[in-house]
PAPA-831873 format. One record per residue (C-alpha): z, x, y. Coordinates in nm, 3 decimals, m for minus. Each point is the difference from the previous one (the first is absolute). Last residue first. Layout:
# PAPA-831873
[[Z,X,Y]]
...
//
This chain:
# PAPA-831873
[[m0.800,m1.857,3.022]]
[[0.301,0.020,m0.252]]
[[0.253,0.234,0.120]]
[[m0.042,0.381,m0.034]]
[[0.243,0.080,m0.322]]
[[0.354,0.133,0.082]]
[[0.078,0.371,m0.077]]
[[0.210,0.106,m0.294]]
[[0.368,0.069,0.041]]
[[0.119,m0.242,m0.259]]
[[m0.265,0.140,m0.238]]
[[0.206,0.376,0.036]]
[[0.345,m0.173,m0.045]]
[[m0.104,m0.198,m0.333]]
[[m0.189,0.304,m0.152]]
[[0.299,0.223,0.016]]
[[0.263,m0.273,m0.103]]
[[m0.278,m0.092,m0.291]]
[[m0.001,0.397,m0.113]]
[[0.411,0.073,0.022]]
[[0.021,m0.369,m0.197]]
[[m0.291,0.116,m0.269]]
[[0.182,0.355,m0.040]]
[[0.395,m0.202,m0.036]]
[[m0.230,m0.251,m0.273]]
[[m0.131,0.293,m0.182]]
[[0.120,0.371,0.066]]
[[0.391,0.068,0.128]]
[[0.204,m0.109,m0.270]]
[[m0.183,0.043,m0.339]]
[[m0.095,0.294,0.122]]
[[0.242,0.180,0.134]]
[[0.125,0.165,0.322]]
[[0.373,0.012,0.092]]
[[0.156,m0.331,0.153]]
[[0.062,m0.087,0.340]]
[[m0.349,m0.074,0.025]]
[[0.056,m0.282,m0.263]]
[[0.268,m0.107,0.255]]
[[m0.232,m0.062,0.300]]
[[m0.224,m0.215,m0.219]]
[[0.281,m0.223,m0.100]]
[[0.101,m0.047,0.366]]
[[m0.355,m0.031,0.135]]
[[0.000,m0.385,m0.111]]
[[m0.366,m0.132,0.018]]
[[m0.247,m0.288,0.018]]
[[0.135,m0.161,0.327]]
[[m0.293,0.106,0.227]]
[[0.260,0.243,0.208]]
[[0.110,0.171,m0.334]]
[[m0.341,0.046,m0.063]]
[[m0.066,0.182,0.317]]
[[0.295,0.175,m0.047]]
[[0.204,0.073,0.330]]
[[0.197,0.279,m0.175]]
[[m0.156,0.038,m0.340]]
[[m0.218,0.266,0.081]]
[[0.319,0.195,0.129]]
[[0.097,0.024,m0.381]]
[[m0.328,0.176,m0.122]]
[[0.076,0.249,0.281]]
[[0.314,0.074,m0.107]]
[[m0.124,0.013,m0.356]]
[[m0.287,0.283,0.107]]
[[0.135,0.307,m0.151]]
[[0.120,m0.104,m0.345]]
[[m0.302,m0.273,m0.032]]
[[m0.255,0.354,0.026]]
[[0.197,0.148,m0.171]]
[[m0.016,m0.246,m0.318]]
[[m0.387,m0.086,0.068]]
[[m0.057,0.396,m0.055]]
[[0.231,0.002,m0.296]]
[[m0.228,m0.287,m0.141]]
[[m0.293,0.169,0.014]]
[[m0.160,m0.134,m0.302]]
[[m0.189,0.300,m0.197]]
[[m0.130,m0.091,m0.285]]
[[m0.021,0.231,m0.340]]
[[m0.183,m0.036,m0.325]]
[[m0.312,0.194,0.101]]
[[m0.269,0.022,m0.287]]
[[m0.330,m0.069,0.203]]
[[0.130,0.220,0.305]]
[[0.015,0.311,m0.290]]
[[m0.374,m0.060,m0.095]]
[[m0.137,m0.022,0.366]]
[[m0.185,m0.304,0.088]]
[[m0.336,m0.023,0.003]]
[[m0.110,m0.051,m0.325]]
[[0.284,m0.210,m0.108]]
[[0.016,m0.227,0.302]]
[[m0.130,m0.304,m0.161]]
[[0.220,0.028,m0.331]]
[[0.334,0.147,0.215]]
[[m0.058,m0.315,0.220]]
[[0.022,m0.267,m0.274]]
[[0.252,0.189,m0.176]]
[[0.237,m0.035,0.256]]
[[0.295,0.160,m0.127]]
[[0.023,m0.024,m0.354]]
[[0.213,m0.092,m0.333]]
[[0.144,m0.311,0.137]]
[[m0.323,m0.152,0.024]]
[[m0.196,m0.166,0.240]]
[[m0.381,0.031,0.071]]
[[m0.061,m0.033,m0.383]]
[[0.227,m0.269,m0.064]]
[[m0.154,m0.178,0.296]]
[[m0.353,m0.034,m0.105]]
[[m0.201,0.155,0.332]]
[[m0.168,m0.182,0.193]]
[[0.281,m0.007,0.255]]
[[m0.099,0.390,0.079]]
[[m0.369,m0.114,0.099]]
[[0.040,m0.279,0.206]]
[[0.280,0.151,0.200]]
[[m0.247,0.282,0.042]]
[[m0.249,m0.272,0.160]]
[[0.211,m0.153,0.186]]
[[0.078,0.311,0.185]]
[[0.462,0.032,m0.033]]
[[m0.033,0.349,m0.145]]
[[m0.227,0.112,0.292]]
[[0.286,0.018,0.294]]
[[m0.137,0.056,0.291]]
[[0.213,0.126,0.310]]
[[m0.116,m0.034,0.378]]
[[m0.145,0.213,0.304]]
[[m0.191,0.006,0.292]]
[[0.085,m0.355,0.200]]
[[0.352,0.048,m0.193]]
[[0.129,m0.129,m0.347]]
[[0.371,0.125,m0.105]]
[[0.177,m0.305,0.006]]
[[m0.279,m0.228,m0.110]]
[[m0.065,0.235,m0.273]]
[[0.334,m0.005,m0.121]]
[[0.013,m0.405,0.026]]
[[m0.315,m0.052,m0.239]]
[[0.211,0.259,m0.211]]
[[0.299,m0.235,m0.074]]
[[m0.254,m0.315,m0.035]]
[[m0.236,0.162,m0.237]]
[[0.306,0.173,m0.185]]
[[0.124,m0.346,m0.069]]
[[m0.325,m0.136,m0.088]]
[[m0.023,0.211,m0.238]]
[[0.355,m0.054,m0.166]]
[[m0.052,m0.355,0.038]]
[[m0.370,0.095,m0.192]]
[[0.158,0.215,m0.224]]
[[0.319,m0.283,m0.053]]
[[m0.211,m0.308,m0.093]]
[[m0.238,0.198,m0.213]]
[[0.327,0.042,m0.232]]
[[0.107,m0.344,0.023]]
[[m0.294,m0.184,m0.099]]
[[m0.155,m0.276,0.187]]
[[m0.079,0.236,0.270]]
[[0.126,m0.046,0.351]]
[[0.220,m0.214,m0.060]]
[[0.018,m0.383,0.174]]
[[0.303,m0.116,0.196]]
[[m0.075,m0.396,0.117]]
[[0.385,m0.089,m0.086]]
[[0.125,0.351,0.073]]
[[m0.104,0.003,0.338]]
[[0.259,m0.256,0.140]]
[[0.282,0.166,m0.206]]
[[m0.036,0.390,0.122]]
[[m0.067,m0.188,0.415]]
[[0.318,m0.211,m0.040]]
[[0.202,0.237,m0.180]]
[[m0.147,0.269,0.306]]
[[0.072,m0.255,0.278]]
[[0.374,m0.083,m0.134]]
[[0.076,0.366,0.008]]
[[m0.137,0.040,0.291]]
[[0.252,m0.306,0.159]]
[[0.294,0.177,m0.176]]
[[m0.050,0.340,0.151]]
[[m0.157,0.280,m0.239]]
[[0.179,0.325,0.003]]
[[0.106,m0.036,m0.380]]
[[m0.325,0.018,m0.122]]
[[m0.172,m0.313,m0.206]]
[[m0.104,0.092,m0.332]]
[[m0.365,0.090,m0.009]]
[[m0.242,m0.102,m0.305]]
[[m0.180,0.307,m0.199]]
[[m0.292,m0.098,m0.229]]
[[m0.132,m0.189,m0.221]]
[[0.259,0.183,m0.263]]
[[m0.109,0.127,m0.355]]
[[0.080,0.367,0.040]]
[[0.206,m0.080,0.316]]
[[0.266,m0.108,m0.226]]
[[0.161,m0.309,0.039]]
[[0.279,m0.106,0.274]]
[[0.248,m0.129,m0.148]]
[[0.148,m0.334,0.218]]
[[m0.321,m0.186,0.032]]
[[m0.003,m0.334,0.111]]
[[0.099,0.090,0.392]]
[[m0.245,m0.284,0.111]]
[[m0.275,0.267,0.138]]
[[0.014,0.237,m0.343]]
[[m0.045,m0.342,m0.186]]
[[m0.287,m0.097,0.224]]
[[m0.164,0.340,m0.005]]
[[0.031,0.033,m0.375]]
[[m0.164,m0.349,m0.027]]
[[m0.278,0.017,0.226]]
[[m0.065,0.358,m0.208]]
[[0.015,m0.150,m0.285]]
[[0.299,0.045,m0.237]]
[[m0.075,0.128,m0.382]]
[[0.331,0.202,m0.005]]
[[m0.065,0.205,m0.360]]
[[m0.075,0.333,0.210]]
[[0.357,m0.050,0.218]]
[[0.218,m0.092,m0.245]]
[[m0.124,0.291,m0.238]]
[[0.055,0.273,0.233]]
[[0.283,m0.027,0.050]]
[[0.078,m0.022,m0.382]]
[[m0.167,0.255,m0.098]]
[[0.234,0.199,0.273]]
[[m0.061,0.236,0.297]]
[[0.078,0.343,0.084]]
[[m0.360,0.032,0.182]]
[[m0.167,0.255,m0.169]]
[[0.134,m0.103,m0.309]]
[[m0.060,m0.360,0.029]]
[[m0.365,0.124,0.060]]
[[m0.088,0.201,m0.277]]
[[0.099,m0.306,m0.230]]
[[m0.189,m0.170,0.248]]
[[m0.319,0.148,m0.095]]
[[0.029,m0.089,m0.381]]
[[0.071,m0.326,0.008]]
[[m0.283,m0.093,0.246]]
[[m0.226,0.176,m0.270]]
[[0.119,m0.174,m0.272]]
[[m0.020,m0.343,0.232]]
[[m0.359,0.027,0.091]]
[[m0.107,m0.266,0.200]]
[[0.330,m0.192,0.081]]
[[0.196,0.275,0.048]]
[[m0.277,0.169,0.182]]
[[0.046,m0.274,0.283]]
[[0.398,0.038,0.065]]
[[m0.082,0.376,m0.050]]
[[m0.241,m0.028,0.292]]
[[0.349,m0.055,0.195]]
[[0.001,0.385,0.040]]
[[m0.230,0.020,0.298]]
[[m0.280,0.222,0.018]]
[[0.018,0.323,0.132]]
[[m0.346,0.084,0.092]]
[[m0.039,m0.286,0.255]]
[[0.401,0.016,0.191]]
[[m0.031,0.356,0.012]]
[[m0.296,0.064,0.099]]
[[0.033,m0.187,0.332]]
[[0.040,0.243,0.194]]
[[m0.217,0.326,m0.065]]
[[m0.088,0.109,0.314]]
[[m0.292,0.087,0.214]]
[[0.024,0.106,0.393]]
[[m0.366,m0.120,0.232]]
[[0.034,0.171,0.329]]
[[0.110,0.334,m0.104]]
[[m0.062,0.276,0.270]]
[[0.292,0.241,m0.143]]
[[0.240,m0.169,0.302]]
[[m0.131,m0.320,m0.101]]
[[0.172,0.059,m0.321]]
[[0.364,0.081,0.123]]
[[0.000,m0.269,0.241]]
[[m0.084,m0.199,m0.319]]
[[0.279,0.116,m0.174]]
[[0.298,0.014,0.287]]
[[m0.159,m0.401,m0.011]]
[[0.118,m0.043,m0.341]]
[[0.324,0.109,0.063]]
[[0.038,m0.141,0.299]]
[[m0.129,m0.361,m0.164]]
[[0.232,0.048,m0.359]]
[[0.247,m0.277,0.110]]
[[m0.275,m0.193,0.137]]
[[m0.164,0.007,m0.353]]
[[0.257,m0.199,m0.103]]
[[m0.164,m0.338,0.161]]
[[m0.014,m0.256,0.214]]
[[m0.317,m0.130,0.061]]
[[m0.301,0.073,0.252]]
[[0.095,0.385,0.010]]
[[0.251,0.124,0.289]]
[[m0.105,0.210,0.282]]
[[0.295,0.161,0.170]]
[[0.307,0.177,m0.152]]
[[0.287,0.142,0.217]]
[[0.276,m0.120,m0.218]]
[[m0.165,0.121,m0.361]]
[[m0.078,0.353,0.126]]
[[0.235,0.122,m0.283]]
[[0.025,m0.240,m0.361]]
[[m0.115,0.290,m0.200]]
[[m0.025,0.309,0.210]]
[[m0.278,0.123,0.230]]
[[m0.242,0.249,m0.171]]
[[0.049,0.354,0.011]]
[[0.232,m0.031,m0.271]]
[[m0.237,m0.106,m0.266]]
[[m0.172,0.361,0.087]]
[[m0.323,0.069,0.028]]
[[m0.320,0.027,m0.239]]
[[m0.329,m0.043,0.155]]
[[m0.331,0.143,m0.209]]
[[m0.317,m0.026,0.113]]
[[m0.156,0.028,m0.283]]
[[m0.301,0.240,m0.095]]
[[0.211,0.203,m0.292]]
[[0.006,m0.326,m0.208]]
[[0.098,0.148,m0.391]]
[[0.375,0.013,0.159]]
[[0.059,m0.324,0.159]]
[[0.116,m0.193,m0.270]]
[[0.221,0.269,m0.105]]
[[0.176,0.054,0.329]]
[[0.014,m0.406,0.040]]
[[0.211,0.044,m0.333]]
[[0.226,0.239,0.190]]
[[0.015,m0.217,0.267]]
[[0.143,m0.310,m0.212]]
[[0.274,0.216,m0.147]]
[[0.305,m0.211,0.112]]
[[0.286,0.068,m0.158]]
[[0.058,0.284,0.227]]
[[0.017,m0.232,0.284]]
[[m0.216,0.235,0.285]]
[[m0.248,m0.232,m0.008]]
[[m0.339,0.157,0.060]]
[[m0.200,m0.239,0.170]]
[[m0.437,0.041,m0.062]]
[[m0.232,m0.099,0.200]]
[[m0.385,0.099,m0.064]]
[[m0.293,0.049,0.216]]
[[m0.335,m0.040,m0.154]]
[[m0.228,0.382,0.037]]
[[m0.157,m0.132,m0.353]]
[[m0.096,m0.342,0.127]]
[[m0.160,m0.215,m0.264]]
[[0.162,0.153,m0.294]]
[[0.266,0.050,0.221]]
[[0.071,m0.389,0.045]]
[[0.037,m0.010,m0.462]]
[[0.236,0.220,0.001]]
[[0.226,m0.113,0.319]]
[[m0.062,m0.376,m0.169]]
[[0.139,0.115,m0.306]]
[[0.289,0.201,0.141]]
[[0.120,m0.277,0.212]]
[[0.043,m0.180,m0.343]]
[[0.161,0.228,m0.245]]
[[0.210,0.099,0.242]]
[[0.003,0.373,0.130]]
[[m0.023,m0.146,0.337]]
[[m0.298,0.147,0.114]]
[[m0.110,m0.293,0.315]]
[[m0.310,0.017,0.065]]
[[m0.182,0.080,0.331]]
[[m0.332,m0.097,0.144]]
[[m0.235,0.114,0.339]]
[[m0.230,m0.280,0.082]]
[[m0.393,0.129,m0.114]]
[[m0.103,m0.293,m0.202]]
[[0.037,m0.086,m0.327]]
[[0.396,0.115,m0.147]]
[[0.137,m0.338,0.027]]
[[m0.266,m0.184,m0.196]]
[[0.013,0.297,m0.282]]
[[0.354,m0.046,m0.034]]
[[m0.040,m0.317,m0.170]]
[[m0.321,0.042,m0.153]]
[[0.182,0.320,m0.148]]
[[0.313,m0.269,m0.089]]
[[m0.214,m0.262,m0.186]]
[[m0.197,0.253,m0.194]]
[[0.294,0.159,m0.124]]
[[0.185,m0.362,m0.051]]
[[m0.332,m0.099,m0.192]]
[[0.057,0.320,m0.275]]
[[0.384,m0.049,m0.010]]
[[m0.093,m0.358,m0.111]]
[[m0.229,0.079,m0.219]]
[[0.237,0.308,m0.190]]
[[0.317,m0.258,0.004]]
[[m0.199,m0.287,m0.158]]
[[m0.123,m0.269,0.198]]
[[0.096,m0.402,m0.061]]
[[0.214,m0.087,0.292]]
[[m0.178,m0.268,0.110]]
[[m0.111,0.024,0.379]]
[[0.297,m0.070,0.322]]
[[m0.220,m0.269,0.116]]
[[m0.107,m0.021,0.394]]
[[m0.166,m0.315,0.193]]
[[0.299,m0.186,0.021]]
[[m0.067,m0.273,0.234]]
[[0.154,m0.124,0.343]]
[[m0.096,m0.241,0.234]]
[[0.025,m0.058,0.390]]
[[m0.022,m0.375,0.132]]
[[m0.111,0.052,0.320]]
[[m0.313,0.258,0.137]]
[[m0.243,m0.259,0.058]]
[[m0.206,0.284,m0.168]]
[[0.196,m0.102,m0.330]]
[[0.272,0.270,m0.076]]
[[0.043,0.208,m0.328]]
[[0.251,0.265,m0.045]]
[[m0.018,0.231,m0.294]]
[[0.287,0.083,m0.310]]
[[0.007,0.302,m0.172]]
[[0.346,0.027,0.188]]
[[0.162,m0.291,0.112]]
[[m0.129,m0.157,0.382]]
[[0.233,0.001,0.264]]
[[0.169,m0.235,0.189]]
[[0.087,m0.019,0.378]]
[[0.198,m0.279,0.146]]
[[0.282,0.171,m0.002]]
[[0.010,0.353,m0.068]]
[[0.183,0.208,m0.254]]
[[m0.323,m0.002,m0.190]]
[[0.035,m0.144,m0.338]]
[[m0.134,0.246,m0.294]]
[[0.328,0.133,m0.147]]
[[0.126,m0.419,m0.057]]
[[m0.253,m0.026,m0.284]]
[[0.057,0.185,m0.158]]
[[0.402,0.131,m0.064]]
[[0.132,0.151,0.322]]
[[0.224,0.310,m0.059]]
[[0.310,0.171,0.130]]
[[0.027,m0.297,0.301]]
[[0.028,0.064,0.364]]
[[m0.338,m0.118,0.000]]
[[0.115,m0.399,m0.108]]
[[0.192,0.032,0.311]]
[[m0.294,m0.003,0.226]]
[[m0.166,m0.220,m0.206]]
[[0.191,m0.249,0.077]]
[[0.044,0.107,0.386]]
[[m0.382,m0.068,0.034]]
[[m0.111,0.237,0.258]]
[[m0.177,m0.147,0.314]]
[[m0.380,m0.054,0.015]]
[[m0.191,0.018,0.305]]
[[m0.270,m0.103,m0.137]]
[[m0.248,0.311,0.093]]
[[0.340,0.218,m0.023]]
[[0.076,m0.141,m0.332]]
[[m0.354,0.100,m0.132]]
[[0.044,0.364,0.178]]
[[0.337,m0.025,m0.179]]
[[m0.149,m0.109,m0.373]]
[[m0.254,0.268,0.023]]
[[m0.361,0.003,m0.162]]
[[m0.090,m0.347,0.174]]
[[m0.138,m0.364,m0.036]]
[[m0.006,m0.280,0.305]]
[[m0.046,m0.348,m0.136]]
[[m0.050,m0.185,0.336]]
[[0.096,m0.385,0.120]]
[[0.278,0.148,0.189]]
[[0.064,0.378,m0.090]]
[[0.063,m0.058,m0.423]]
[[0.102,0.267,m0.214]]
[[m0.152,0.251,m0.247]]
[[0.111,0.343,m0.198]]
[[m0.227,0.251,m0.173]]
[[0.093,0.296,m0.211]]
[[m0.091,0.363,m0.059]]
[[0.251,0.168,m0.220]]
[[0.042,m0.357,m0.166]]
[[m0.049,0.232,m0.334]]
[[m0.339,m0.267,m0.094]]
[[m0.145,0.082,0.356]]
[[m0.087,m0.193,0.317]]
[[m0.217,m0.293,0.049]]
[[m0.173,m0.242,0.268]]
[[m0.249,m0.262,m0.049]]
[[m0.118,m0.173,0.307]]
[[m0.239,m0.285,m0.032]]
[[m0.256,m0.028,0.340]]
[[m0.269,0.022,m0.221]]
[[0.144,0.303,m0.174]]
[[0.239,0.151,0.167]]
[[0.122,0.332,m0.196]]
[[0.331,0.257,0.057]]
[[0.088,0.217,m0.309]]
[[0.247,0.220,0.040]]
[[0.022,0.346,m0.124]]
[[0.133,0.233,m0.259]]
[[m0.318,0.226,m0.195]]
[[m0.235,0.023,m0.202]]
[[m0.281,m0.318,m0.008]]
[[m0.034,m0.302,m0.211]]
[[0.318,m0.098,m0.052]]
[[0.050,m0.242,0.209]]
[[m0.351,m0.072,0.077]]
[[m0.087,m0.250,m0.321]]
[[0.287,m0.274,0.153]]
[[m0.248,0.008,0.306]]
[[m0.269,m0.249,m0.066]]
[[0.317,m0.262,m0.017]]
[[m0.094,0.034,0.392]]
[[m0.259,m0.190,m0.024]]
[[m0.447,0.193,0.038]]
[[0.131,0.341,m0.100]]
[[m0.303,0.184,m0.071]]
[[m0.130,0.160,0.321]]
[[0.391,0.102,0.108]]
[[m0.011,0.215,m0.301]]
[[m0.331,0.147,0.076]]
[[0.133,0.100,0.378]]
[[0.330,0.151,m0.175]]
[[m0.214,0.216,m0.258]]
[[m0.194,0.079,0.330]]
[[0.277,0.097,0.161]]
[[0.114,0.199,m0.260]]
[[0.373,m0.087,m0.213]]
[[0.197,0.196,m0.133]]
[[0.312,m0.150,0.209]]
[[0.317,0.119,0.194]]
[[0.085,m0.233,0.231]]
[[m0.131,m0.334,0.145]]
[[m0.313,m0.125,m0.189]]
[[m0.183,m0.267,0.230]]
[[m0.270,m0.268,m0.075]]
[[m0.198,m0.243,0.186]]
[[m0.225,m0.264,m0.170]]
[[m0.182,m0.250,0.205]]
[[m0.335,0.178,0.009]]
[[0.123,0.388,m0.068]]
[[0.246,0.166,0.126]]
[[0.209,0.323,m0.129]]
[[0.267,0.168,0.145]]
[[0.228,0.330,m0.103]]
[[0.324,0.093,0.128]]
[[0.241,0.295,m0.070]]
[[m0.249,0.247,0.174]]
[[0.077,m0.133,0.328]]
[[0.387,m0.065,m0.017]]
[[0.078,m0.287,0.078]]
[[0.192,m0.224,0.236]]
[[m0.052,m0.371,0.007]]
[[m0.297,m0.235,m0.028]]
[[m0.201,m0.201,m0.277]]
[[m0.169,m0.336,0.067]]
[[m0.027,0.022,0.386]]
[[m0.190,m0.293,0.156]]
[[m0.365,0.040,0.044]]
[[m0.156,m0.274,m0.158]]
[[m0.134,0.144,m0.276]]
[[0.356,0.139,m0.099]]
[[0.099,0.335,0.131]]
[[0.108,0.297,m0.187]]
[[0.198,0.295,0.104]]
[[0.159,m0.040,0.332]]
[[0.234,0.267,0.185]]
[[0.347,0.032,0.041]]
[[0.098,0.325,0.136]]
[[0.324,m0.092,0.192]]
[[m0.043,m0.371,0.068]]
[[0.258,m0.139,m0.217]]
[[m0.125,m0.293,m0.122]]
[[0.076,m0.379,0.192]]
[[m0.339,0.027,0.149]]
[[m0.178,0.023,m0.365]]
[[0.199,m0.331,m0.099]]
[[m0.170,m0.198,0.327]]
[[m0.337,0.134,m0.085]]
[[m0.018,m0.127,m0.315]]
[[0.196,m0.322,0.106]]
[[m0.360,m0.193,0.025]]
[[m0.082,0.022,m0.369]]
[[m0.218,0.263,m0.208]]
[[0.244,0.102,m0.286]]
[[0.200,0.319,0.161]]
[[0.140,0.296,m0.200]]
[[0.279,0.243,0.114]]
[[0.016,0.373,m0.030]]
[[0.242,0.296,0.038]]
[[0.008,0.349,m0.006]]
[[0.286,0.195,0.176]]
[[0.272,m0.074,m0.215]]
[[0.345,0.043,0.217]]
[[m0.100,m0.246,0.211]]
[[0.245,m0.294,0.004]]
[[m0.131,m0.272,0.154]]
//
């Protein structure tokens, strides 16, 4: 396995390979959380103490792994009333917080994760055995599970359209979607999966829904800030670190803050953080340099401890880890940020393709604003909101080659990859193969196409920060990231669409729960820092490096990739339409590929 996260779990039905799947876990802190009546392990793996809670009662046990609001004895009266494990559905949301939900009920295990995929679950079968699990590499290390070379070259891609982001690059290991839960029988064969989360009707006006999102993001923060573990927040100057830094210090005055001063003169997120800060004279306050930490793609040769999937975030790993090491050295053990805020407050433009159809005057009227914000044409514009496609459709068309113009992304389904230059014949076979194959059963996410991409783009951001925290989590620290709780996704998606996305505002959703709190001059910002002069230096000193990687390739090795094509884009001066996307997702998989390739061997079945 490789253990860059530190916490990990797997789930047991009560069968005679229990024991056989705990032996083949690391045995480095590994401990057992639940048993069934019978004795055999139900829950195990490494955890950290206050991060699980356990309830049993008759046949009925119950488990909440992470942060949750929940008392023991609420947990104990829970576990009273759930006689099937359909019992459950009304737990979800029932308490603050983002956790798993882990229940056998008369030998019937139910397990779940969140709607944002931030917390997932994945399954495979040991002999006759259903074994579940957090990770998809401690799963592939109880099966010894090789990497699947298709989807190996399917994340060197730009962009996976759903459902292809959500397969594990494992063989023989699947995982369940988000908002989905697994089911197994107590024979513990024949696993099966239901949705048991609804993104709610958007049907709340701008002032309701910024008055649930408050209360949704103080419960939030709330459940981290209980207890006595020291916190920190990070003080971006963002609209959305900011928040959650506000709202933490109403709970802990003396909370440490971090805060990066760029020294980009275009970038003025500090000086916003200065503002933020200024009413709080209890803080903690940390503000260093952007130079004292290590450079954009630097450290990237010696790097250990990969996440369960590839993944972008490995470019960003010293980085992020400079940051944490930077934390625990002010006594944080818990550090807040505001990823994932983005991706829900946002909202995605292809609600237009929807309003359209609602409210046309008004549709009319906003992209006016909008063709002249983003140079484009009525006409533009026009193919892409009168194409009627499904989403089956668009994916099979985009699959085939049908679709020579690409429409707008107002009105699109979504982004589909083209195929990169550096991919060998035989992976570009596997990834037609693999794009066609799953877009004869593809299904959206939301029968619209506007939900469709915020709950992509949320499940995105689930998946990109589920594999920050696994980089940066230790047996004494880890990052939280309350924007992506189920219960503030709830909240913000509740709200009508044209009122939590305009052309006229920034976030309004946010700005109407934080208006009390935040400071007047924050509210009204119309700048964004992006650091893209940092990522530019940072490619400017470390292309020889970059270039080396591709010597012996790991990928080249499996057949997947040609390094020549990669080695000349680093021949080439920084940009972004050049070096981010597909030649990012290629630098990430060729990371991720040689770390799993060095991973230890499973103990051998007993």
């Amino acid at each position: 396995m490789a253990d860059a996260g530190w916490q990990y779990f797997v789930a047991l039905p009560d069968g005679q390979g229990a024991n056989a799947a705990i032996g083949r876990l690391p045995t480095d802190g590994v401990r057992i959380w639940l048993r069934h009546r019978s004795g055999r392990p139900f829950v195990a793996g490494r955890l950290a103490e206050d991060r699980v809670l356990t309830a049993e009662r008759g046949d009925t046990r119950l488990a909440v792994i992470g942060h949750c609001s929940a008392t023991q004895d609420e947990l104990a009266a829970a576990a009273a009333r759930i006689d099937e494990v359909t019992d459950l559905d009304r737990l979800g949301l029932a308490w603050a917080g983002s956790y798993h939900l882990v229940a056998s009920v008369r030998g019937r295990l139910r397990l779940q994760g969140t709607a944002s995929g931030l917390r997932r679950i994945f399954h495979g079968e040991l002999g006759a055995l259903t074994v579940a699990a957090d990770r998809a590499d401690v799963l592939a290390t109880v099966l010894d599970a090789p990497p699947d070379p298709a989807l190996l070259a399917l994340r060197t891609l730009d962009a996976l359209p759903h459902p292809l982001g959500d397969l594990p690059p494992w063989r023989e290991v699947s995982a369940v979607p988000a908002g989905w839960y697994l089911a197994l029988p107590p024979h513990g064969r024949g696993p099966l999966v239901t949705r048991w989360w609804q993104a709610p009707e958007p049907v709340r006006s701008l002032t309701e829904g910024g008055q649930l999102l408050r209360q949704a993001l103080d419960d939030a923060v709330r459940v981290r800030a209980h207890g006595t573990q020291s916190l920190s927040a990070d003080l971006s100057g963002g609209m959305d670190s900011t928040s959650i830094a506000l709202l933490a210090a109403r709970h802990r005055p003396s909370l440490t803050t971090l805060t990066m001063e760029n020294d980009d003169q275009a970038d003025d997120d500090a000086e916003w953080a200065g503002q933020a800060a200024a009413g709080l004279p209890d803080l903690n306050r940390i503000v260093y340099s952007s130079r004292e930490l290590p450079q954009f793609f630097g450290g990237l040769m010696a790097l250990d401890g990969v996440p369960d999937e590839p993944s972008t975030a490995l470019l960003s790993a010293p980085r992020l880890r400079a940051v944490r090491e930077r934390a625990r050295a002010h006594g944080s053990r818990l550090h807040l940020d505001g990823l994932g805020g983005d991706q829900l407050l946002c909202g995605h433009p292809a609600y237009h393709h929807d309003l359209v159809r609602r409210r046309p005057l008004l549709a009319a009227q906003r992209l006016r604003v909008l063709i002249q914000l983003r140079r484009s044409s009525w006409g533009a514009e026009a193919r892409g909101l009168l194409d009627s496609r499904s989403y089956r459709r668009w994916f099979t068309d985009r699959a085939h080659g049908r679709i020579r113009r690409a429409p707008s992304p107002l009105s699109d389904w979504g982004h589909f990859p083209s195929l990169p230059a550096w991919l060998t014949p035989d992976a570009r076979d596997l990834v037609i193969r693999t794009l066609r194959e799953t877009a004869a059963t593809a299904e959206p996410l939301a029968p619209t196409r506007g939900r469709h991409n915020d709950l992509l783009a949320i499940q995105d951001a689930g998946r990109l920060v589920r594999q920050c925290h696994q980089l940066t989590e230790t047996q004494d620290f880890s990052h939280t990231s309350p924007f992506l709780d189920d219960r503030v996704i709830q909240a913000c998606l509740a709200v009508r669409p044209e009122q939590r996305v305009t052309p006229w505002e920034f976030k309004p959703v946010i700005k109407a729960a934080m208006a009390d709190v935040m400071p007047a001059g924050v509210l009204t910002r119309r700048t964004k820092g992006d650091g893209t002069t940092l990522v530019a230096e940072g490619f400017e000193t470390h292309r020889r490096e970059l270039a080396e990687l591709w010597d012996g390739s790991r990928l080249a090795a499996l057949g997947l990739i040609d390094p020549g094509p990669l080695r000349e884009l680093l021949d080439l001066p920084y940009t972004d339409s050049l070096h981010q996307g597909a030649m990012q997702s290629a630098l990430s998989c060729e990371l991720w590929a040689r770390a799993t390739a060095a991973r230890p061997a499973p103990a051998p079945h007993p």
